[in-house]
N, C-alpha and C positions, 0 to 999 in steps of 0.2 A: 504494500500500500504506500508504502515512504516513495519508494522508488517513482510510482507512479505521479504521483505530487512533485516532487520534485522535475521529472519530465516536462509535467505541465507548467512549471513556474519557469524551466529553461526553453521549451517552445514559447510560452508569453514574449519573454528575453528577446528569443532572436526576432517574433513578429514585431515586434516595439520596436529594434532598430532598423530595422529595414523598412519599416512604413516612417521613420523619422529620416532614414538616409535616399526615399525615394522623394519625401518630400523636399527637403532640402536639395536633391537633383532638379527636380522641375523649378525647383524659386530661382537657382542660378544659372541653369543652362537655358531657359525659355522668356525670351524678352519681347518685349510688347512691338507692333511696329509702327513706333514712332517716324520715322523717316518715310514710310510709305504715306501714312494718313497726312503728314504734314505736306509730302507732294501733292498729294488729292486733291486739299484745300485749297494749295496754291492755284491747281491748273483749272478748279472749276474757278475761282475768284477773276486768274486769269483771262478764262473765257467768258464770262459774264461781262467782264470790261471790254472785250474785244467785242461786244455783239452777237456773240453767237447764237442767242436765244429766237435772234430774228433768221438767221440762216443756214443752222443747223438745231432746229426746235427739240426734232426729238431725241436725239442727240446727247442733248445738254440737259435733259429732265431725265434720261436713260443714265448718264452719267451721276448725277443726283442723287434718285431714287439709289442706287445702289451706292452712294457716299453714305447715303442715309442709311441704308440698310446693315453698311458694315458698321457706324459708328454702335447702331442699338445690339448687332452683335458682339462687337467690344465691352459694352456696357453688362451685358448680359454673363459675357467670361469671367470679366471684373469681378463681378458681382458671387462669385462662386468661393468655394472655399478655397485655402493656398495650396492646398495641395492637387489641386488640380485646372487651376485656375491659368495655368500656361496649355494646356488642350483645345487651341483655338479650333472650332469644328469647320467653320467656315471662313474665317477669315484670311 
């Protein structure tokens, strides 16, 4: 019976580290994409001063709609717990 308990108190052990060293894998190896989203903003602000709305309409609401659509799934990833919170599914 000792044996057994003991077992279970060193499977606890190694489950604890390994869900604290995969956590810790995903917070430093998986980073946001800052530089992309920052491009995006640029090139629709860009195009919006260029006029494109009048001559490439759908275009530039296609473009949009899907700025839009990545920021709420940013939001959404964000919004999760840390340990899993770098698992962009669509982004």
């Amino acid at each position: 019976m000792k044996k057994l308990s003991t077992f279970f108190i060193y499977l606890f052990i190694v489950a604890l580290i390994l869900a604290v060293g995969y956590s810790v894998f995903i917070y430093v190896t998986v980073k946001p994409p800052l530089e992309e989203i920052n491009s995006a903003r640029e090139s629709l602000a860009s195009a919006k001063s260029k006029l494109a709305g009048r001559y490439a309409n759908e275009k530039l609401k296609e473009a949009e709609s899907l700025y839009n659509w990545s920021m709420k799934e940013w939001e959404k990833q964000n919004s999760k717990f840390f340990c899993v919170s770098g698992l962009f599914t669509h982004t």
